[in-house]
C-alpha positions as a Markdown table, in Angstrom:
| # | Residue | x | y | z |
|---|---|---|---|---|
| 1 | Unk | -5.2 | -11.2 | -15.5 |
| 2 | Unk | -6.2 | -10.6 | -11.9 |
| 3 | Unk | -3.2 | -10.8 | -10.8 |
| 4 | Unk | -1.1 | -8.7 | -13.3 |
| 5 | Unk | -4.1 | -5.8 | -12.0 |
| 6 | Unk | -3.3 | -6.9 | -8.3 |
| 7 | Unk | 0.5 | -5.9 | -9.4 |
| 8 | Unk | -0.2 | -2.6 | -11.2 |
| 9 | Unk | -2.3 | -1.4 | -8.3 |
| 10 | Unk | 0.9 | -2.3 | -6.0 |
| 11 | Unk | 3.3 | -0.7 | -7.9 |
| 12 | Unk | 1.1 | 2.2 | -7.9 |
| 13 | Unk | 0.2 | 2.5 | -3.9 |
| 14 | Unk | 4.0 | 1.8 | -3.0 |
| 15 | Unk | 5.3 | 4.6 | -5.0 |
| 16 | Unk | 2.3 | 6.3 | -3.8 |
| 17 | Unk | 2.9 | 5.8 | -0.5 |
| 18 | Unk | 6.4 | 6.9 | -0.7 |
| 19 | Unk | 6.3 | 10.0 | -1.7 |
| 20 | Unk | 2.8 | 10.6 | 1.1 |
| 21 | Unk | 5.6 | 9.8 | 4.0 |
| 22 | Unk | 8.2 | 11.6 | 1.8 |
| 23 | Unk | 10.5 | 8.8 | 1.6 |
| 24 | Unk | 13.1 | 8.8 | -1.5 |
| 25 | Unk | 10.5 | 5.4 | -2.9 |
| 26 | Unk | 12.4 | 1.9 | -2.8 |
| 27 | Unk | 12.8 | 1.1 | -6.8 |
| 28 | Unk | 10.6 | -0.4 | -9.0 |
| 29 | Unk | 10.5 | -4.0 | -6.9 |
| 30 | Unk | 10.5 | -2.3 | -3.7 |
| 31 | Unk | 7.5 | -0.1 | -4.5 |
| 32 | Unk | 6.0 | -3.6 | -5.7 |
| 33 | Unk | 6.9 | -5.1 | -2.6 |
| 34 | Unk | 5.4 | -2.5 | -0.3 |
| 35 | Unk | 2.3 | -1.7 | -2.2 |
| 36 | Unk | 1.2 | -5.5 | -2.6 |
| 37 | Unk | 2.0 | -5.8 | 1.6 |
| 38 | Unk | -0.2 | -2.5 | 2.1 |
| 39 | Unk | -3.1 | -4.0 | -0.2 |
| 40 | Unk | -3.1 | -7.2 | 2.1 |
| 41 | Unk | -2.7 | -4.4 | 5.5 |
| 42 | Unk | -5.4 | -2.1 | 4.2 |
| 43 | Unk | -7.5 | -4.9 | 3.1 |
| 44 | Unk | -7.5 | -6.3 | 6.6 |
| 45 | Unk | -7.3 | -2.6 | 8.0 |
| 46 | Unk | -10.4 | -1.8 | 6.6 |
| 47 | Unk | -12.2 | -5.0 | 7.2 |
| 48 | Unk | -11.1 | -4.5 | 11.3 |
| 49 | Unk | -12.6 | -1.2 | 11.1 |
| 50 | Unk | -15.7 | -2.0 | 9.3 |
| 51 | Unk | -15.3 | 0.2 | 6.6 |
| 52 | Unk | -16.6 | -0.2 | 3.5 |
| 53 | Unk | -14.3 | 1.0 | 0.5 |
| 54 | Unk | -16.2 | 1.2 | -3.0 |
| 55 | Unk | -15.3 | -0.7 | -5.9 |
| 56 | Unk | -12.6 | 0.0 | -8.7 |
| 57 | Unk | -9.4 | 0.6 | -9.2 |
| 58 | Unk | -9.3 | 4.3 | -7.8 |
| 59 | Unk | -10.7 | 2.8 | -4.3 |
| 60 | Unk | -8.3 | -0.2 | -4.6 |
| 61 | Unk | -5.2 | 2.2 | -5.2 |
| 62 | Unk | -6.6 | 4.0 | -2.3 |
| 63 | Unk | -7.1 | 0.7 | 0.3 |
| 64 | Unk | -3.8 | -0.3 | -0.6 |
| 65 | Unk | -1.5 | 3.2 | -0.6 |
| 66 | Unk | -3.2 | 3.7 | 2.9 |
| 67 | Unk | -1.8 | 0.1 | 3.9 |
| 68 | Unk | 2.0 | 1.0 | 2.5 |
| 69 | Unk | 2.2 | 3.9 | 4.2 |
| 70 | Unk | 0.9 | 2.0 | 7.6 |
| 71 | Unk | 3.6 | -0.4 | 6.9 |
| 72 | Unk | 6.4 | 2.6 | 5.9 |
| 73 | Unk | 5.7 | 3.8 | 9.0 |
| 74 | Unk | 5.6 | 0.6 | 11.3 |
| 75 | Unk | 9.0 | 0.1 | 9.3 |
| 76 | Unk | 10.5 | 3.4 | 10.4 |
| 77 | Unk | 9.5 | 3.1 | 13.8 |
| 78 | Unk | 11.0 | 0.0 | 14.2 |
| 79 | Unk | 13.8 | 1.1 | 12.5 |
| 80 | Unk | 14.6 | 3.7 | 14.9 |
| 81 | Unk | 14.4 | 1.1 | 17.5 |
């Protein structure tokens, strides 16, 4: 059940995320995509950084949309590139 939970807050962060960065979202599996990669950046983000996120879903949607749109981001960039 963990894991279905681990989805749901993906789904949530990438869509999220897109529309923080104002990007027109990816579809349902590429919100997926980039909200379960920003839950494993933010994770580590927030680990680096010492900071200490409370517990829950809110602050889990929260760790991981601030690791999508990190990745967005780094994705643009090195689009442009």
């Amino acid at each position: 059940m963990d894991f279905v939970w681990f989805l749901l807050v993906g789904l949530a962060a990438g869509w999220l995320a897109a529309r923080i960065v104002k990007g027109g979202g990816y579809g349902v599996f590429g919100d997926l995509v980039v909200g379960v990669l920003g839950a494993l950046i933010g994770g580590y983000l927030f680990k680096v950084f010492g900071v200490h996120a409370a517990k829950g879903l809110p602050a889990n949607i929260l760790v991981a949309t601030i690791g999508a749109i990190v990745l967005i981001l780094a994705l643009r960039l090195f689009k442009r590139a």
